[in-house]
C-alpha positions as CSV (number, residue, x, y, z in Angstrom):
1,X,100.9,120.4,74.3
2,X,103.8,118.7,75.3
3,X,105.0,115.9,73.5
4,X,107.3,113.9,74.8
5,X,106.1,111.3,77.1
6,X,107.0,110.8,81.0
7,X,109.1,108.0,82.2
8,X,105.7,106.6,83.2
9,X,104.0,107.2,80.5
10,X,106.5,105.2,78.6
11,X,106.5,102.1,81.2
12,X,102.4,102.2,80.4
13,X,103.1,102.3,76.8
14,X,105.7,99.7,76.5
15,X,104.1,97.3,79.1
16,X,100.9,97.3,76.8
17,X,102.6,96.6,73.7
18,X,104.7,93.6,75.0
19,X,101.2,92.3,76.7
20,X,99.6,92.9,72.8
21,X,102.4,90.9,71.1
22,X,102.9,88.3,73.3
23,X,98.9,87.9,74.1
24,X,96.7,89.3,71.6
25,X,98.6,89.2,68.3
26,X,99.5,85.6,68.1
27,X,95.5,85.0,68.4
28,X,93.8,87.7,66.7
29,X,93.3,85.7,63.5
30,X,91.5,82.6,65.6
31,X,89.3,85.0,68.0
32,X,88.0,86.6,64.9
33,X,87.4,82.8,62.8
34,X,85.9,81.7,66.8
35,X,83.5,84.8,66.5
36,X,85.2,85.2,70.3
37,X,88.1,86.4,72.3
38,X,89.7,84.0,74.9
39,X,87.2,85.5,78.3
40,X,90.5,84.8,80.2
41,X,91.7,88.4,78.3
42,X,90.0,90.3,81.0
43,X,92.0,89.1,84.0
44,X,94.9,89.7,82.7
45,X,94.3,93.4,81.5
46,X,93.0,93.7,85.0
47,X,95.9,92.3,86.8
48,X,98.3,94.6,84.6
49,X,95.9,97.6,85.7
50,X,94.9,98.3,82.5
51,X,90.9,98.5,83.3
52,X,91.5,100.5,86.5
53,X,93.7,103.5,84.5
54,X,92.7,107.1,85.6
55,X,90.5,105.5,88.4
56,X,91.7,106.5,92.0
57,X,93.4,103.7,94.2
58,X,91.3,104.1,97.0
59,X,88.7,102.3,94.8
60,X,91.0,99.6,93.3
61,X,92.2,101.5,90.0
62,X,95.4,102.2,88.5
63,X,95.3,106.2,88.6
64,X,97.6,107.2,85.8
65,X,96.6,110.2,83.4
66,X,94.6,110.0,80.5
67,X,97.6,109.8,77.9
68,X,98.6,106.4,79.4
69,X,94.7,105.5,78.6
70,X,94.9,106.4,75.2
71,X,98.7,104.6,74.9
72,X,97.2,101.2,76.1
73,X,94.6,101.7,73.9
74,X,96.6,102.3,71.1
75,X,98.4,99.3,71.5
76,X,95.1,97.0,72.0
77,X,93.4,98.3,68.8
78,X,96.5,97.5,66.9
79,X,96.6,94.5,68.3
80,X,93.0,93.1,67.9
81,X,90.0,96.2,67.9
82,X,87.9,93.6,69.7
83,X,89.8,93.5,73.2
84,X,90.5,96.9,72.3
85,X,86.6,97.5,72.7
86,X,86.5,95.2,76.1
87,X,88.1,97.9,77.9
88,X,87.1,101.2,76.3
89,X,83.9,100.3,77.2
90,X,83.9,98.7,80.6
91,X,86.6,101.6,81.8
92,X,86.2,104.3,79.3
93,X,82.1,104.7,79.6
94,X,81.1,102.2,82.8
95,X,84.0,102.8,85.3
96,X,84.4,106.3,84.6
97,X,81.1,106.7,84.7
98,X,80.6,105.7,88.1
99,X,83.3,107.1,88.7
100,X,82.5,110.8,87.9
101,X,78.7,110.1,88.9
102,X,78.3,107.6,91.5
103,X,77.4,108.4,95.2
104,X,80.2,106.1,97.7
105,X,78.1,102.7,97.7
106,X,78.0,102.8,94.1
107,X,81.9,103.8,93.9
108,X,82.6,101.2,96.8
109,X,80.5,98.3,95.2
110,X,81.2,98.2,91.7
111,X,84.6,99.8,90.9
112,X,87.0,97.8,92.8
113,X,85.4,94.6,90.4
114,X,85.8,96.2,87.2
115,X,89.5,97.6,87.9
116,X,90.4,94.0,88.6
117,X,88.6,92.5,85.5
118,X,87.0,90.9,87.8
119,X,83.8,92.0,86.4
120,X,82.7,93.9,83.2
121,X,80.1,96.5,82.3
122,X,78.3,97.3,79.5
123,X,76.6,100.8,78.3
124,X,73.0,100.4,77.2
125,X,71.9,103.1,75.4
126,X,71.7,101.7,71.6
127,X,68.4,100.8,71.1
128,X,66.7,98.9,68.2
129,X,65.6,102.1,66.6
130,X,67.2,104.7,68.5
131,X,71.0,105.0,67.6
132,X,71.4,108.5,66.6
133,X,68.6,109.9,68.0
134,X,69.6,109.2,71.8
135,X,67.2,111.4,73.3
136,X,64.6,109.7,72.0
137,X,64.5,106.6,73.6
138,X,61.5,104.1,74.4
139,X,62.9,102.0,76.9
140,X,60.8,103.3,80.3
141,X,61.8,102.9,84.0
142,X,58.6,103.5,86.3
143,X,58.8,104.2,89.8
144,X,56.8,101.2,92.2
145,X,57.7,102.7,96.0
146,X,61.5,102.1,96.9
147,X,62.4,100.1,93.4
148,X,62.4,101.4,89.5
149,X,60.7,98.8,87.1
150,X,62.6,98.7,83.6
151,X,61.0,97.5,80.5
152,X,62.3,98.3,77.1
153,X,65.3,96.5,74.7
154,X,68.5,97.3,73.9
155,X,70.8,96.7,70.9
156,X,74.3,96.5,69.7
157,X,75.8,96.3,73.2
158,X,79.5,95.9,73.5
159,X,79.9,93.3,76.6
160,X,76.4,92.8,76.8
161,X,76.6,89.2,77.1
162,X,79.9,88.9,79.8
163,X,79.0,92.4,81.8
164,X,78.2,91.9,85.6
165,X,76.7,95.3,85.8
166,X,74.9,97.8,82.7
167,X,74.6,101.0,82.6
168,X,71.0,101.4,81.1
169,X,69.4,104.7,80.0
170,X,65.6,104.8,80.4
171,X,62.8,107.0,79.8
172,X,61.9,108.0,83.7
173,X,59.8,111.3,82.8
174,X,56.0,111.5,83.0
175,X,54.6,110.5,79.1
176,X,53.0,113.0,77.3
177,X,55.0,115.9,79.7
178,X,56.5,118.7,77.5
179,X,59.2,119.0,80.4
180,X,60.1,115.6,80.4
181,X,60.1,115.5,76.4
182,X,63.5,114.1,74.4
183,X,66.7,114.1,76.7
184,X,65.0,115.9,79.5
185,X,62.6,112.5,80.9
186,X,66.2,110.1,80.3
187,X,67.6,108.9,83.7
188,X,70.6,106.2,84.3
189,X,70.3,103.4,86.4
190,X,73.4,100.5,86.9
191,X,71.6,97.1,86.8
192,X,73.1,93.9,87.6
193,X,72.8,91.7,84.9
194,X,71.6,88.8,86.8
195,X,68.4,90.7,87.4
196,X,65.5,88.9,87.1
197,X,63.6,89.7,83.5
198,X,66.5,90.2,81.4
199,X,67.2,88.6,79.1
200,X,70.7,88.6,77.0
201,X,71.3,87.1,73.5
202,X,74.6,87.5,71.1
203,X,74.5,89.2,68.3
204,X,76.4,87.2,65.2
205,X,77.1,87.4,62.1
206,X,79.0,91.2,62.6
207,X,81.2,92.4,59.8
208,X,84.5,93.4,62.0
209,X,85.0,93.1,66.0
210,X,83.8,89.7,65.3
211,X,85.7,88.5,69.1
212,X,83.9,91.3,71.0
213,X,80.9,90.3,72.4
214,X,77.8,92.0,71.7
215,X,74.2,91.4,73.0
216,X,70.4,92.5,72.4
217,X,69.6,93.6,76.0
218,X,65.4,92.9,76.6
219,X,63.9,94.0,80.1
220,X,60.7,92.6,81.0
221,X,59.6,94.5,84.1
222,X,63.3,94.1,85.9
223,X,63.2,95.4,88.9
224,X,65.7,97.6,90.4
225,X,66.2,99.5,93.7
226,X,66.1,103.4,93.9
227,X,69.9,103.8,94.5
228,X,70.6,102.3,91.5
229,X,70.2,105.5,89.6
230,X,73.4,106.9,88.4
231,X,73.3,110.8,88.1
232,X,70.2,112.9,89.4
233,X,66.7,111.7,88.1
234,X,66.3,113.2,84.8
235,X,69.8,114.0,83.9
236,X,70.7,110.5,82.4
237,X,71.5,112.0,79.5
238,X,74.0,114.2,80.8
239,X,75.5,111.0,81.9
240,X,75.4,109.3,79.0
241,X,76.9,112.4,76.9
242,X,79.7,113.0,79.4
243,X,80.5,109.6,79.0
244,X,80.7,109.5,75.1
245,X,82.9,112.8,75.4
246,X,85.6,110.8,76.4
247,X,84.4,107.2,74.9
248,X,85.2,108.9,71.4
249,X,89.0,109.8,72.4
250,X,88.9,105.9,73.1
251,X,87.7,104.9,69.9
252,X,90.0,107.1,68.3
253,X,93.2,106.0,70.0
254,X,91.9,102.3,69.0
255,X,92.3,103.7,65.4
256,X,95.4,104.8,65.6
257,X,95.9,101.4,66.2
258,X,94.6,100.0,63.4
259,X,96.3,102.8,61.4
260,X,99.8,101.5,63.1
261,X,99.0,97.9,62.6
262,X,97.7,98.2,59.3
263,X,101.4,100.5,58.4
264,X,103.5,97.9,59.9
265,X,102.0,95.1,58.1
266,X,102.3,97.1,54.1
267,X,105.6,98.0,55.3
268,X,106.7,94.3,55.9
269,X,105.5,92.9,53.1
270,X,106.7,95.3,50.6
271,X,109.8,94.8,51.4
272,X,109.9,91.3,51.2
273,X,107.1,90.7,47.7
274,X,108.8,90.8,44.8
275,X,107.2,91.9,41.4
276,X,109.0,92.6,38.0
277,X,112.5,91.3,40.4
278,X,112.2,93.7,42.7
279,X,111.0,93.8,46.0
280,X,106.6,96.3,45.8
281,X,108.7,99.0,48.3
282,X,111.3,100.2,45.6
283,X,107.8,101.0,43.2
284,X,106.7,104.5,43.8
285,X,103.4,104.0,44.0
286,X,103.7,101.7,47.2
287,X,105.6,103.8,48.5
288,X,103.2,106.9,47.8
289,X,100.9,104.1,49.6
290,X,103.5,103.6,52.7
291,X,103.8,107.5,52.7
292,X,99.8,108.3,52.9
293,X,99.7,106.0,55.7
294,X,102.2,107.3,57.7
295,X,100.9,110.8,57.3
296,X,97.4,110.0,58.4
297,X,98.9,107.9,61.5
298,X,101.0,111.1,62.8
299,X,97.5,113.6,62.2
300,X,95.5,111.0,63.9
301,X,97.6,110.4,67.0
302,X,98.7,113.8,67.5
303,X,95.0,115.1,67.6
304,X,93.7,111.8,70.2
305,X,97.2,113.2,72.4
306,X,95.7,116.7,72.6
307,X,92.1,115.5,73.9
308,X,94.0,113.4,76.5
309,X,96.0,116.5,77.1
310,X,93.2,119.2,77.4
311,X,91.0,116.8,79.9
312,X,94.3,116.3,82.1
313,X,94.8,120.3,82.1
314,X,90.7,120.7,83.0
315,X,90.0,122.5,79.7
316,X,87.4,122.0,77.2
317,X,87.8,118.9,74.9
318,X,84.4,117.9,73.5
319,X,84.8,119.6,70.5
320,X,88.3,118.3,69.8
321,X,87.5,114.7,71.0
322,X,84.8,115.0,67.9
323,X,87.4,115.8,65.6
324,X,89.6,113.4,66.9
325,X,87.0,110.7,66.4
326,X,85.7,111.9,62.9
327,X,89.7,111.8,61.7
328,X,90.7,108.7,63.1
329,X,88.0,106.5,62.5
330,X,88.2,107.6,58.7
331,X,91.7,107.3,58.3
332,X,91.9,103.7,59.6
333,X,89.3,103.2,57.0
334,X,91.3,104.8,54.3
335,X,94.9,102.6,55.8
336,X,93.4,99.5,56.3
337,X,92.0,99.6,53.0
338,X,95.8,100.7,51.8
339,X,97.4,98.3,53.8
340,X,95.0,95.6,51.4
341,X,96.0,97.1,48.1
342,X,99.3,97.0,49.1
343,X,99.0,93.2,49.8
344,X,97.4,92.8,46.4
345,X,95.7,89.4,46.4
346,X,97.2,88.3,49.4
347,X,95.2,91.0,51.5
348,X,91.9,89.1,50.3
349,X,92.2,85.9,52.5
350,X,92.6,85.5,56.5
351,X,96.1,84.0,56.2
352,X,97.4,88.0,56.6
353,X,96.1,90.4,59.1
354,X,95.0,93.1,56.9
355,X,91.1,91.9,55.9
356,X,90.6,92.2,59.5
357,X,91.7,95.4,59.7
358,X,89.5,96.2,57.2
359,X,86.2,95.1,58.9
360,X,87.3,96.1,62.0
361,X,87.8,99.3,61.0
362,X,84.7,99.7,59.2
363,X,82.9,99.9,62.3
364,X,84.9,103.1,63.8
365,X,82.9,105.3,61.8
366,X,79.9,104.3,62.8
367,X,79.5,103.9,66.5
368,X,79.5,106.6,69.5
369,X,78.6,108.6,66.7
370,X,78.3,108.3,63.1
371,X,80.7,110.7,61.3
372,X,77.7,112.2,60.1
373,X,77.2,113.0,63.8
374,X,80.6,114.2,64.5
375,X,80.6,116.6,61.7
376,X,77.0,118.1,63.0
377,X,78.6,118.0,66.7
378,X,81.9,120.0,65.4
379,X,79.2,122.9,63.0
380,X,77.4,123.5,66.1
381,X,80.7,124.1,67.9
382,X,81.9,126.8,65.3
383,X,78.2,128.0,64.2
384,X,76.5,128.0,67.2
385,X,73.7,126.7,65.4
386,X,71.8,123.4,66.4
387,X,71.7,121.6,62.8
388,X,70.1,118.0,64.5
């Protein structure tokens, strides 16, 4: 894996980080007390090309590689994890989706939108009490002649309540078939979300990502056409995993972030606290602290850089994009918590950056698979044995 970045690579990289400080640090604190992100955020990622990166020009992305994804994501998560989660979702698992799956009028109709920011998507898979277990979902798409009729809820949806277009995962196989049973019945289908019968509500209250908006997704008998299907009938799932594949290299580069953000902020302030009249930094345990940090941020972002590297050279990188999640996620755990100790006091209240980093962080390990899921995903890899 080569590690030294391309002139272009570098242009991506330091464009993002002067967009994150100039536009997302200086109101991360107030998103996160408004329990919302300025909507105007998504233009302006768009207009910078951010949410059109590794999508092909002809259908109004960016093109790029997917180590200048992971830099721009990087830079987002350290600067707030909710706009971080804006684009890893509506260009990591909707645009790439459609993407890699879509037939031309699905390619021609929605893509061009979501590169610009001029529209968002959402992934509806989560349900109420199917997180995990995503082949076992209950929300049921029907066939009535030339449309699909949806009825079912989802939860936890990241964009739920701005997207323009989901990407929902139904139940399409015959009930009671043994063939169609678990993943095997799941079929995708991209649904405007001014479709009649559903209905969107914002979820509040949430721990961390507190400016990301996230919906409960209800579909009373919404009504779809037949070309609305992503994917083959049936293979839904495929889509859906594909999709998560790469979504968890996202996540993982947004934790890097954190892990950065989280290492700057200790770093500043012990060197400017003093205790006993000294500055915290010249105390060897901070800097045992400062050190741990640092050491998890290198690990982290070095194994995100080889999933980005192994998808650009066509090879394998499931496996490794689990590992990458499962490490990050519980690293920014472990820094942001750090970062806090560090702070002493201080890190308790919203006046510094680092609570946040805590609850935001918190989430990581949790969504597009638990670590508990990662760790079963990474034994089957070496084991060859199926231990869900």
């Amino acid at each position: 894996m080569n590690l030294e970045l391309t002139e272009e690579q570098a242009a991506v990289r330091e464009l993002a980080a002067d967009f994150v400080n100039r536009e997302v640090v200086p109101n991360a604190a107030a998103w996160d007390r408004a329990e919302q992100v300025d909507q105007g955020i998504v233009k302006k990622l768009g207009a910078l090309g951010f949410l059109g990166l590794t999508i092909p020009e002809e259908y109004g992305g960016s093109g790029g590689d997917h180590l200048a994804y992971v830099l721009v994501t990087e830079e987002l998560g350290r600067g707030d994890s909710s706009v971080r989660g804006l684009l890893s979702v509506s260009l990591g698992l909707v645009a790439k989706s459609i993407n890699h799956w879509g037939t031309e009028d699905q390619k021609q109709r929605w893509l061009p939108r979501l590169c610009a920011g001029d529209a968002l998507g959402c992934f509806a898979l989560t349900e109420p009490g199917t997180g995990s277990d995503a082949g076992n979902l209950t929300t049921r798409a029907v066939r009535d002649g030339d449309h699909w009729v949806i009825n079912g809820a989802k939860m936890f949806i990241t964009n739920g309540t701005w997207a323009e277009v989901a990407l929902v995962f139904a139940r399409t196989g015959e009930p009671g078939d043994p063939e169609q049973a678990g993943h095997k019945g799941v079929s995708a289908f991209l649904v405007p979300t001014d479709t009649p019968g559903l209905t969107r509500t914002t979820v509040h209250g949430k721990l961390g990502l507190r400016g990301q908006p996230t919906a409960e997704l209800v579909f009373e008998d919404v009504r779809v056409p037949a070309d609305a299907m992503l994917g083959p009938e049936g293979k839904g799932f495929n889509v859906a995993m594909s999709a998560l594949a790469k979504g968890r290299m996202s996540v993982a580069a947004g934790c890097v972030g954190i892990i950065q953000a989280s290492l700057d902020a200790a770093v500043a302030y012990a060197t400017q606290r003093e205790q006993f009249a000294k500055p915290i930094a010249s105390h060897q345990l901070v800097q045992e602290m400062l050190a741990d940090i640092k050491v998890e941020l290198d690990a982290a972002r070095l194994l995100v850089w080889r999933v980005a590297d192994l998808i650009e050279r066509g090879e394998p990188f499931q496996t490794e994009s689990s590992v990458a999640k499962l490490y990050a996620s519980e690293a920014a755990v472990k820094a942001a918590n750090t970062a806090l100790q560090v702070f002493g006091g201080y890190g308790f209240i919203d006046e510094y950056p680092v609570g946040k980093y805590v609850r935001d962080a918190r989430v990581m390990t949790l969504y597009e698979g638990t670590s508990q899921i990662q760790k079963l995903l990474i034994g089957r890899a070496l084991t060859g044995v199926n231990a869900f």
